[in-house]
N, C-alpha and C positions, 0 to 999 in steps of 0.2 A: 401278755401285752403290758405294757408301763404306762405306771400311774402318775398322770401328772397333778400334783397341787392344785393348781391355776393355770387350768387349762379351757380350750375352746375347741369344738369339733367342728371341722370344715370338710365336707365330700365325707361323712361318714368315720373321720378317723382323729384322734386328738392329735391336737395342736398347742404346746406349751406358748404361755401367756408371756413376753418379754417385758421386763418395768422400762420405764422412760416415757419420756414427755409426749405428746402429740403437738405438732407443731401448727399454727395457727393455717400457714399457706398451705402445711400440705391437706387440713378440716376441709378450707375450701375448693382444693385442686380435686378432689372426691365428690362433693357436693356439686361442682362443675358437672362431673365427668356421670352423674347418676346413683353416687353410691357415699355412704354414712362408714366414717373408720369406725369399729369398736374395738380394738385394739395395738397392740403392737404385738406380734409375736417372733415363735424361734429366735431371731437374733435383729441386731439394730438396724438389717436391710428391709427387713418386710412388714407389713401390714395386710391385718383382716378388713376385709372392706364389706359390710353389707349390700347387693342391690337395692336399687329403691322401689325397682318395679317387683321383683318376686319377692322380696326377702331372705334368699340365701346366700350365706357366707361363701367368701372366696379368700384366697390366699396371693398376695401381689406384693410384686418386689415395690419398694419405695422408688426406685427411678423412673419403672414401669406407670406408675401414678401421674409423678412429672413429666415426667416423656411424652407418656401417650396415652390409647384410651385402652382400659382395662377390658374385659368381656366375663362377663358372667358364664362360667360352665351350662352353668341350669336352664338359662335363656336361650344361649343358642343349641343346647340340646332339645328343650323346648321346641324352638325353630326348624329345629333338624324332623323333628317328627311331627310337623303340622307341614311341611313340604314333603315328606314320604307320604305322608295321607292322601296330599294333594297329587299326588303322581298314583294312585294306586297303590301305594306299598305300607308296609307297618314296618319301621326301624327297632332294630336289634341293640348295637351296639357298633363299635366303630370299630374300623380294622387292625386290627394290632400290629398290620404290618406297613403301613402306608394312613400316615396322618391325612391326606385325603380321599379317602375311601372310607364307606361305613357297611354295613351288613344286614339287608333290606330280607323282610318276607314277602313274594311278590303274589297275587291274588290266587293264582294256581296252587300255592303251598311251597314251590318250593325255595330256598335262601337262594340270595344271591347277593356279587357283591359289587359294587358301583361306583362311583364318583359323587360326591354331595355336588358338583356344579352338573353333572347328568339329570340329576334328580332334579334339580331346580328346573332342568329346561325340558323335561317332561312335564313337570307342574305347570309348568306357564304354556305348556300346549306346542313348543317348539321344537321338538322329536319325540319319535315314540319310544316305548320301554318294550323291549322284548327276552323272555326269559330263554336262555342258551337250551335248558335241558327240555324244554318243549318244544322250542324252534328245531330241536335235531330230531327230535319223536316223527315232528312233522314232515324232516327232511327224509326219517327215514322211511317213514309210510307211503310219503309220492314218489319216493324209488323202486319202493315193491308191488306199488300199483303199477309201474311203467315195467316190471320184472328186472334190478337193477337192487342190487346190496350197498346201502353206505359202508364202504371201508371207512372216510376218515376224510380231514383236510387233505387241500389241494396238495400233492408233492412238491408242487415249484412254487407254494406262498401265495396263491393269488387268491384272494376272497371271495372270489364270484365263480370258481371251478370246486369241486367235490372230486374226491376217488372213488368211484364204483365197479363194483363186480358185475358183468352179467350173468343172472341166474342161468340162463338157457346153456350158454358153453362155458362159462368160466374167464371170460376174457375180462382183464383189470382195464381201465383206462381213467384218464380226467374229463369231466363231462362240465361244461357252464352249468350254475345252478339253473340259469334262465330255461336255457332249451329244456334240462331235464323237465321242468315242468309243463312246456311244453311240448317235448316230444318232438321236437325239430333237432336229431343228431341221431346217429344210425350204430351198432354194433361194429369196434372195428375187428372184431375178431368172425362171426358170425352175419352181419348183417349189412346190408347195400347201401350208399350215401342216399342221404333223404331226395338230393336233388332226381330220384330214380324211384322215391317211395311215391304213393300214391298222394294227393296233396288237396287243397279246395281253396276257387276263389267264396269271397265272402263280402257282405254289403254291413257293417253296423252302426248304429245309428248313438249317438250321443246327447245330454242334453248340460251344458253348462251352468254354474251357478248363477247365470245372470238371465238363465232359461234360452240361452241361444241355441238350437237345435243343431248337430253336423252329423253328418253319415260320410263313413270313409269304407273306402276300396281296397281290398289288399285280398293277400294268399297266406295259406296258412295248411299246415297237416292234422293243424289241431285248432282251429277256430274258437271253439271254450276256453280252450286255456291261454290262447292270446290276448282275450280279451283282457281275462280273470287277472290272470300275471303277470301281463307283458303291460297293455297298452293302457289301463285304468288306473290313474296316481291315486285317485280319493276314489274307495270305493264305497261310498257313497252315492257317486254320483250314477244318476239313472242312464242306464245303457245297453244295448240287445242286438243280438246278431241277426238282420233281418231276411237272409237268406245267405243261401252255402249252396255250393256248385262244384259238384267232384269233378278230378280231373287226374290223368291217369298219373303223371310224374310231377314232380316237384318244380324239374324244369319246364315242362308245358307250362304249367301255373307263372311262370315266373312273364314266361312269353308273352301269356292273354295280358296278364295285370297292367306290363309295361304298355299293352299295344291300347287296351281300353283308357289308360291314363292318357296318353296320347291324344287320343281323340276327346275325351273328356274335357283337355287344357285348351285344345282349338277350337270347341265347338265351344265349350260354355267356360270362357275367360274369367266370368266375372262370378263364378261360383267356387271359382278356388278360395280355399281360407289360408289366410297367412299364419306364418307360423304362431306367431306371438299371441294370437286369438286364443289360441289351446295350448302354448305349451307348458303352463303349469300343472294342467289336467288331464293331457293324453298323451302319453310316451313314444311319441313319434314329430317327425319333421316337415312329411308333407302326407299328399294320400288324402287330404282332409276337402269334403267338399258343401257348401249348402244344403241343408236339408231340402231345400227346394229341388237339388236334382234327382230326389229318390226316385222316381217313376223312372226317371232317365236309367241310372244306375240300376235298377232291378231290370226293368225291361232287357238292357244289354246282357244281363247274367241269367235272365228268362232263356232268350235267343242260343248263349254257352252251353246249357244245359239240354241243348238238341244235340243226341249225338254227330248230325252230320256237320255239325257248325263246331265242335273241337277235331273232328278226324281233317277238316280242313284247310285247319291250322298247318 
């Protein structure tokens, strides 16, 4: 390494000391900006400039001083890891390949790598952080629970379809992440369209953050995981499926729901809930109704669940 005479070290490395004057405007143009010159160095464009909040040196072009405002390495690396903390994560080091990007340990253990404006808006509560290599662990554990192999991303790009195998015959296909989890899509190689599989109406009941109570009507082949995956934005909030009502196909189910809604909308007008009431919290458009009509709505799904009142149908 080379020795310098009169030298200063900034970021770890020496910095040869340049002679020449300090000019009064630029003492103060520094002092404006947060930071004390002690030097001039390498050549007559630049200057060491102390912060005044941490105390460590930096290296800045003399127009850069003029111009504009200087940034402290140390500060906003500082900064960089009191927002990784704030988000869950412990900061590495920044991405060698892409000046905005850096390289996060996420609480699970494993690196990942991010965007520092991601990170801020996870810090402030405004999206969530999810790690890839467990998000796929997950994806691929609710595939072989349903008997279904992750291959891989969608083939035509879509981010909301998987490629899966079925264990049972081997047939490949694209499957929506959604239904996978809920089990509403059929083998096309081995297995019969859902609207043919066995299916259930269901009554469940909601309670909003402002404590306003809704129970909503609908069909499903898998009621727990509609709930779970489909219809619950903040899972958080308190919510339970208050009865389930088997029914032999998917299209029977499809038939009662429409015909009991029907009746639901003529008979009691004024227990419909508008959309707007819920739709930041329940992933759906209508189906929604006052908790006051519960007796109403089970009653009706009481009566379904007589077999002569669905052969009726």
């Amino acid at each position: 390494m080379t020795n310098f005479i009169n030298a200063l070290t900034i970021s770890g490395s020496p910095v040869p000391v340049y002679p020449g004057k300090l000019m009064p405007h630029w003492i103060e143009a520094a002092q404006d900006k947060g930071y004390d010159i002690v030097a001039r160095i390498i050549d007559r464009f630049h200057l060491a400039l102390r912060c005044q909040h941490c105390g460590e040196l930096i290296k800045v072009r003399l127009f850069t001083l003029i111009s504009a405002q200087p940034l402290c390495s140390a500060c906003v690396q500082k900064q960089w890891i009191l927002t990784a903390q704030a988000a869950g994560l412990t900061y590495l080091n920044r991405c060698p390949d892409d000046r905005h990007y850096a390289i996060y340990q996420a609480q699970c253990g494993h690196i990942i790598r991010r965007q520092f404006e991601f990170v801020e808006r996870v810090a402030a509560g405004k999206t969530d952080l999810r790690c890839n290599i467990c998000h796929k662990k997950t994806e691929v554990r609710k595939a072989a629970a349903r008997g279904w192999e992750l291959i891989g991303p969608d083939p035509e790009g879509d981010p909301n379809y998987r490629h899966y195998r079925h264990s049972d015959c081997g047939h490949e296909q694209r499957i929506a992440r959604a239904n996978l989890q809920t089990g509403r899509f059929s083998c096309g190689g081995c297995g019969k369209i859902w609207t043919a599989a066995p299916s259930h109406l269901y009554a469940m009941s909601f309670t909003l953050p402002n404590s306003r109570e809704l129970i909503k009507l609908g069909y499903s082949n898998n009621p727990i995981g509609r709930l779970r995956d489909q219809l619950v934005l903040d899972k958080k909030m308190p919510c339970a499926i208050l009865k389930t009502v088997s029914v032999d196909t998917g299209q029977q189910a499809i038939q009662l729901e429409q015909r009991l809604h029907k009746k639901l909308r003529d008979t009691y007008p004024d227990a419909v809930i508008p959309t707007a009431v819920f739709a930041d919290q329940i992933n759906v458009k209508s189906e929604i109704y006052d908790i006051a009509l519960t007796p109403v709505i089970l009653a009706e799904l009481d009566a379904l669940a007589e077999p002569t009142s669905v052969r009726a149908l």
